[in-house]
C-alpha positions in Angstrom: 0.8 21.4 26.3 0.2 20.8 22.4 3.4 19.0 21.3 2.6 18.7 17.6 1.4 22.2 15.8 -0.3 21.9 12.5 -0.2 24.7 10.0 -1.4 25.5 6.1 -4.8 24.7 6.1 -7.2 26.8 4.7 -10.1 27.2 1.7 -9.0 26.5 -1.4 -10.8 25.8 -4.8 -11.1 22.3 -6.4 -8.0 21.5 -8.4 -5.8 23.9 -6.1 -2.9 22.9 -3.5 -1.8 22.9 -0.4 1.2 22.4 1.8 0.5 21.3 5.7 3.3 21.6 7.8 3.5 19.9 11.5 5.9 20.7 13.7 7.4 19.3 16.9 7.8 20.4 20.0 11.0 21.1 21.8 9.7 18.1 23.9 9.6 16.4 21.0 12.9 16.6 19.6 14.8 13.7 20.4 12.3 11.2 19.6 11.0 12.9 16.3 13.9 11.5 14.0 13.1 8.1 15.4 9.9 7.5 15.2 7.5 7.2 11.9 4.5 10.0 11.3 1.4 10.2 9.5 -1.0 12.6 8.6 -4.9 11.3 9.4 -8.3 13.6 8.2 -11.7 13.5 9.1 -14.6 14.5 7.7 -17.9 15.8 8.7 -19.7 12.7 10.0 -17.1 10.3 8.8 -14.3 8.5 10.9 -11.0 9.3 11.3 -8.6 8.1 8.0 -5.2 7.3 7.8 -4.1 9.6 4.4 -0.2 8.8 4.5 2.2 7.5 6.6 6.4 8.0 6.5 9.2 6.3 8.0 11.5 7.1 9.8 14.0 6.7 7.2 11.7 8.0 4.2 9.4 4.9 3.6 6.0 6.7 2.5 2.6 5.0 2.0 -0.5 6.4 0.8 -4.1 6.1 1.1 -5.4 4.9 -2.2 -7.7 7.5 -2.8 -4.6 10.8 -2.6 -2.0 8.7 -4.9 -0.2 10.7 -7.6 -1.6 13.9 -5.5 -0.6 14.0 -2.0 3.4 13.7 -0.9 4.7 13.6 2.4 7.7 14.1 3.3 9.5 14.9 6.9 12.8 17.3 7.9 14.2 15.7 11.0 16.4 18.5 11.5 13.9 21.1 12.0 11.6 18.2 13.7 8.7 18.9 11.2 6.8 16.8 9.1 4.7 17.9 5.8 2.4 17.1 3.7 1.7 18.8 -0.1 -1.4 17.7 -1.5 -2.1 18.9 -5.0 -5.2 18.8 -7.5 -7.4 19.0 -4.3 -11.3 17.3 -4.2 -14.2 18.4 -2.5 -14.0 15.1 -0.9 -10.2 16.3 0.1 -12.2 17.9 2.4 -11.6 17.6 6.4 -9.7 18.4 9.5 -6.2 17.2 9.3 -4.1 15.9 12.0 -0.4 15.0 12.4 0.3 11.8 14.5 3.7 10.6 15.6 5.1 8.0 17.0 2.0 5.8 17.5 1.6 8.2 20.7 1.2 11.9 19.7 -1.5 13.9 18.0 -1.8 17.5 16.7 -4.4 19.9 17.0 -5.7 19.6 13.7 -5.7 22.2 10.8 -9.0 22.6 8.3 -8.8 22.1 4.9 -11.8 23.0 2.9 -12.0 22.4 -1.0 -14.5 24.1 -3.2 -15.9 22.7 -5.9 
């Protein structure tokens, strides 16, 4: 049963934007207000990162690297999480997952940047 659904990846040229949406679950619900979320990437041979993390109550953090580009955000009333990232990188590059609560993963969503 996949509890978290990522959406809005996709091929985009170097300097372009996305927005990636995840969204919970009806088994979710209840604990999605409660708990913090991140979104994570990984690349092609590389480990998986941790690109930015939110709060439950709206505290964000970011991975050095997607400062000033990236914002994540999260609308506990629809039980979704998002994540804009402008002025992409080819080295933006990777398969995005949503992550809540410490516990739950999505499925992933590909976001390509062309240089």
């Amino acid at each position: 049963q996949v509890q978290l659904v990522e959406s809005g990846g996709g091929l985009v040229q170097a300097g372009g934007s996305l927005r990636l949406s995840c969204a919970a679950s009806r088994s979710l619900f209840s604990i999605f207000s409660i708990n913090a979320m991140a979104w994570f990437r990984q690349a092609p041979g590389k480990q998986r990162e941790l690109v930015a993390s939110i709060t439950s109550s709206g505290f964000a953090n970011y991975l050095d690297s997607v400062k000033g580009r990236f914002t994540i955000s999260r609308d506990n009333a629809k039980s979704t999480g998002y994540l804009v990232m402008n002025s992409l990188k080819s080295e933006d590059t990777g398969v995005y997952y949503c992550y809540l609560g410490s516990t739950y993963w999505g499925q992933g969503t590909q976001v390509t940047v062309s240089s």
